[in-house]
DSSP file (Angstrom, degrees, kcal/mol; ACC not computed):
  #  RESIDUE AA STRUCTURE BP1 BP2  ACC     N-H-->O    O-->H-N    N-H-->O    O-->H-N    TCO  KAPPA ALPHA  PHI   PSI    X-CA   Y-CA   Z-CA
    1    1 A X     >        0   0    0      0, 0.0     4,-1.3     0, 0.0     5,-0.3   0.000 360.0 360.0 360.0 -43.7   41.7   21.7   14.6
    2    2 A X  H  >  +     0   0    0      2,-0.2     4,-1.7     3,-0.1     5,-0.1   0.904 360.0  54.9 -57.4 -35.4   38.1   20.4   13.9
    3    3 A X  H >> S+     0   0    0      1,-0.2     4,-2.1     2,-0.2     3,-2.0   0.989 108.9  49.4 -63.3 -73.4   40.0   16.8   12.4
    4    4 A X  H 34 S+     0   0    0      1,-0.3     4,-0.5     2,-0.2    -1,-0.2   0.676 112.5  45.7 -64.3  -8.5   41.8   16.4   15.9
    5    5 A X  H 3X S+     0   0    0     -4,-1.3     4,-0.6     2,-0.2     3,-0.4   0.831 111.1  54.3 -75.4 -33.0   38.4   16.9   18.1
    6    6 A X  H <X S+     0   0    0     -3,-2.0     4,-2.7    -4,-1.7    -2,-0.2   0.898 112.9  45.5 -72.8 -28.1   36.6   14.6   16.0
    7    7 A X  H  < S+     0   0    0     -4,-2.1     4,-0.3     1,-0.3    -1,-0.2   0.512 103.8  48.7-135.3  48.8   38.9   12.3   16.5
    8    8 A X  H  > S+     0   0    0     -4,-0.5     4,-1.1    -3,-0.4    -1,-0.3   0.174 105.9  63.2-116.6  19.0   39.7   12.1   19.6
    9    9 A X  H  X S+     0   0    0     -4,-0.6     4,-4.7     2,-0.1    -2,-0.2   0.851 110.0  48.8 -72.6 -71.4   35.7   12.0   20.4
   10   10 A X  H  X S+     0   0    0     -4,-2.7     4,-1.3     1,-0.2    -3,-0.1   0.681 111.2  51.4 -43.5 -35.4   36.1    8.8   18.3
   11   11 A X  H  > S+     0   0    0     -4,-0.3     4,-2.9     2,-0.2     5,-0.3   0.827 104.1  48.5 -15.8 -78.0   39.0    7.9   20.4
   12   12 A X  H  X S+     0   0    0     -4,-1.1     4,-1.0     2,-0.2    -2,-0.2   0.852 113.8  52.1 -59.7 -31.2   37.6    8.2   23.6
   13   13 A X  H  X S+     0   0    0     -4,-4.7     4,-4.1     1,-0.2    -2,-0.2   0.980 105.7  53.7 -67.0 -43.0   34.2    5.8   22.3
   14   14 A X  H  X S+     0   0    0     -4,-1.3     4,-2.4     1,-0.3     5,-0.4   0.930 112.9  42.3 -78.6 -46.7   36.3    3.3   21.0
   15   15 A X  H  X S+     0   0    0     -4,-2.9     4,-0.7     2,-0.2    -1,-0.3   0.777 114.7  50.9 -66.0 -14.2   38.0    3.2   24.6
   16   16 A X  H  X S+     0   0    0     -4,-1.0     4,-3.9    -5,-0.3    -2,-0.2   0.956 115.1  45.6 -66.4 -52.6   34.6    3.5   26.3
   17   17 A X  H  X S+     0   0    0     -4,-4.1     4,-3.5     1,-0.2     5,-0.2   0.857 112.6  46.4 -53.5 -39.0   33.4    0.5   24.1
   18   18 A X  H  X S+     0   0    0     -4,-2.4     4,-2.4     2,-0.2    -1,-0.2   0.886 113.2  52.4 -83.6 -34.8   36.1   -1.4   24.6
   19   19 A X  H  X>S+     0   0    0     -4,-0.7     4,-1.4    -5,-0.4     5,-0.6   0.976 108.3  49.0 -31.2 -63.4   35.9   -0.7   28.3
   20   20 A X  H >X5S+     0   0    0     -4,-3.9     4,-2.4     2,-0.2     3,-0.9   0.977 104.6  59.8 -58.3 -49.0   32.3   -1.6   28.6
   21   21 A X  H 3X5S+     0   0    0     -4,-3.5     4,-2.7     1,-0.2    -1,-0.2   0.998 112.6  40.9 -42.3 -52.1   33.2   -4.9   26.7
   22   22 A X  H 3X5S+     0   0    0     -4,-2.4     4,-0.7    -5,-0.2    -1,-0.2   0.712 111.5  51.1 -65.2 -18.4   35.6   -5.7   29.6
   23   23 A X  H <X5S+     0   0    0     -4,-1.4     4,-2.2    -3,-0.9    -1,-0.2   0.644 112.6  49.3 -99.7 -60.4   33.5   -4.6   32.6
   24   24 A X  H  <<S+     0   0    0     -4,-2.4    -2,-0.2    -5,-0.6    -3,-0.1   0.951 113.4  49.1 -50.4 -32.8   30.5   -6.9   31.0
   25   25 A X  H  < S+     0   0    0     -4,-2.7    -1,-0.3    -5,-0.3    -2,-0.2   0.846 116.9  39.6 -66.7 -42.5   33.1   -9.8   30.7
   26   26 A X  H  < S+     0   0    0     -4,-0.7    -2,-0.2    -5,-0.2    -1,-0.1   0.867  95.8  83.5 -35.3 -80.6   34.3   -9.4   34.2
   27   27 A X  S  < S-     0   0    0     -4,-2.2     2,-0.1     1,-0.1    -4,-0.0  -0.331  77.9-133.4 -62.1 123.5   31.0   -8.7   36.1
   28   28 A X    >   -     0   0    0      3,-0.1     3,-0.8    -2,-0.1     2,-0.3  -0.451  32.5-118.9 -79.3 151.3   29.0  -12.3   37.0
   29   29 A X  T 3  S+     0   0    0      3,-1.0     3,-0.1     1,-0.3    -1,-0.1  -0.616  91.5  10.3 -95.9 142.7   25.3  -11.5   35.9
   30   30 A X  T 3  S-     0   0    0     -2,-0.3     2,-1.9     1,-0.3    -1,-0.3   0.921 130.2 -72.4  52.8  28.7   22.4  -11.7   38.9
   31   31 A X  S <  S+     0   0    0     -3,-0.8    -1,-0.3     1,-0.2    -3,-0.1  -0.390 119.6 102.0  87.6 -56.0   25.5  -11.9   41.2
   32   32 A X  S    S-     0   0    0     -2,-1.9    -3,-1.0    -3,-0.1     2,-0.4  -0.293  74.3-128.2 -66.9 136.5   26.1  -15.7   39.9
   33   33 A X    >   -     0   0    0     -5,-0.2     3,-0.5     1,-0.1    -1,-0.1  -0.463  16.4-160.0 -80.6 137.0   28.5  -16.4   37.5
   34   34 A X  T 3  S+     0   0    0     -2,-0.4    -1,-0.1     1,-0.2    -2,-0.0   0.323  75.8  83.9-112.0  28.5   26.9  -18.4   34.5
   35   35 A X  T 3  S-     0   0    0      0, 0.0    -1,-0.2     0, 0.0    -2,-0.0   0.709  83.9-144.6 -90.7  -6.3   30.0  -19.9   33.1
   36   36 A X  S <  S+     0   0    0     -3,-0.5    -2,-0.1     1,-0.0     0, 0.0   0.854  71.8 108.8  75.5  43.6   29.9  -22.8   35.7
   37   37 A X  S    S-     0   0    0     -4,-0.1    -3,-0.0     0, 0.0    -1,-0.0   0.777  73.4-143.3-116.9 -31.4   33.7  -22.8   35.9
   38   38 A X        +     0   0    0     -5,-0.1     3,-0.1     1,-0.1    -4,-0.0   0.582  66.1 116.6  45.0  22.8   33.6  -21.3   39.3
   39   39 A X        +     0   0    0      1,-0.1    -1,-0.1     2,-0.1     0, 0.0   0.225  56.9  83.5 -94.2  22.2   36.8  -19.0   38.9
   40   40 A X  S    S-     0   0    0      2,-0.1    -1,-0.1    -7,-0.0   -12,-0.1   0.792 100.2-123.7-101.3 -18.3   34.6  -15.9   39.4
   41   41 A X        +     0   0    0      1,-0.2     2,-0.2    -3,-0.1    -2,-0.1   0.651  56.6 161.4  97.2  17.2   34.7  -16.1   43.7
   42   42 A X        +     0   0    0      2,-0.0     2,-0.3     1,-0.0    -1,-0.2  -0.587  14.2 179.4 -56.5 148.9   30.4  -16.2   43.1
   43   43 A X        -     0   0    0     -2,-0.2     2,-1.7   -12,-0.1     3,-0.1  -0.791  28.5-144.5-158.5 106.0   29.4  -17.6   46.5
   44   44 A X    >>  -     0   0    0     -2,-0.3     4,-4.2     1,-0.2     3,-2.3  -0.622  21.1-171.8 -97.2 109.6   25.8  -18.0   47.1
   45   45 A X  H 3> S+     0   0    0     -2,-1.7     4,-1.0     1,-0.3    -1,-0.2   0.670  83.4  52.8 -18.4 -60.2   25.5  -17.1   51.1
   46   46 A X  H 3> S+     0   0    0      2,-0.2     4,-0.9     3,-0.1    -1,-0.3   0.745 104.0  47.3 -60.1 -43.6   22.5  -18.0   51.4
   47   47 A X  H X> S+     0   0    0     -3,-2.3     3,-3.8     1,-0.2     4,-2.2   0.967 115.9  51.7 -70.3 -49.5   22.6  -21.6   49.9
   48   48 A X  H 3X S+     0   0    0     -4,-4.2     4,-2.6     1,-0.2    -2,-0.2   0.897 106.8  54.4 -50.3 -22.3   26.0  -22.2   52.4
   49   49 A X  H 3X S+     0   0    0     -4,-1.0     4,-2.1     2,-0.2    -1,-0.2   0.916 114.4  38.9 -66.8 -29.7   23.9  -20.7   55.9
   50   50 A X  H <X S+     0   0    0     -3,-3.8     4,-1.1    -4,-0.9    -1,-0.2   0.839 119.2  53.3-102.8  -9.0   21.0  -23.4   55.4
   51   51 A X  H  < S+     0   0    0     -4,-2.2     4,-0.4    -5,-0.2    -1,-0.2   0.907 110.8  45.1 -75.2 -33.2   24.0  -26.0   54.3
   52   52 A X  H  X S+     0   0    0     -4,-2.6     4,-1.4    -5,-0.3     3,-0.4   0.784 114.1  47.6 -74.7 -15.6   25.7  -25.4   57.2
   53   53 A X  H  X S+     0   0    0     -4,-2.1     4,-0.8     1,-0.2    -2,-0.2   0.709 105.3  58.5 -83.0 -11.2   22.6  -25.6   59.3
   54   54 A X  H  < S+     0   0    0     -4,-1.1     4,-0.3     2,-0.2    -1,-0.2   0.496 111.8  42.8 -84.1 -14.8   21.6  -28.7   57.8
   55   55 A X  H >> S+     0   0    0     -4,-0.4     3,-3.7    -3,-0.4     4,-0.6   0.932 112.5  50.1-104.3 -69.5   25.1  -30.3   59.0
   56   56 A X  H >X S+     0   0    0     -4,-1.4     4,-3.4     1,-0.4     3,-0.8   0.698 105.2  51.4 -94.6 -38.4   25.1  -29.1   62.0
   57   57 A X  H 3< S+     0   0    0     -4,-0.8    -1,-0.4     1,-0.2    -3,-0.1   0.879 118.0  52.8 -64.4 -35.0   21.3  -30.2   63.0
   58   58 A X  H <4 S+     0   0    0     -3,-3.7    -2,-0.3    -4,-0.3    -1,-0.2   0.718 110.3  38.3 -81.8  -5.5   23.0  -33.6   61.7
   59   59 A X  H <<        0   0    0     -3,-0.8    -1,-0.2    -4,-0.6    -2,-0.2   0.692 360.0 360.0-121.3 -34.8   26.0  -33.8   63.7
   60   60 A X     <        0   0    0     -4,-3.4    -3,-0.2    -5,-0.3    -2,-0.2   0.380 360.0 360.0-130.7 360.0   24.0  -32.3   67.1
């Protein structure tokens, strides 16, 4: 009885761990993704608002 608690304790870390590995891989760090690949959907807001005001000041 003690064997099968212990190891499914050991169980459940190794799926936590491997969880966390996957979560970390996933999630872009500081909200930008730092492989530069751009398949992570990062979009900084901020730079596109003052790029679209910068076009728009040029066009009108």
């Amino acid at each position: 009885m003690v064997q099968e608690i212990l190891l499914a304790l050991v169980f459940l870390a190794a799926l936590a761990y491997i969880g966390k590995i996957i979560y970390r891989s996933i999630k872009p760090k500081n909200g930008v993704c730092d492989k530069g690949c751009a398949s992570c959907n990062a979009i900084d807001f901020k730079k596109l608002e003052q790029q679209i005001k910068k076009d728009r000041e040029r066009v009108g």
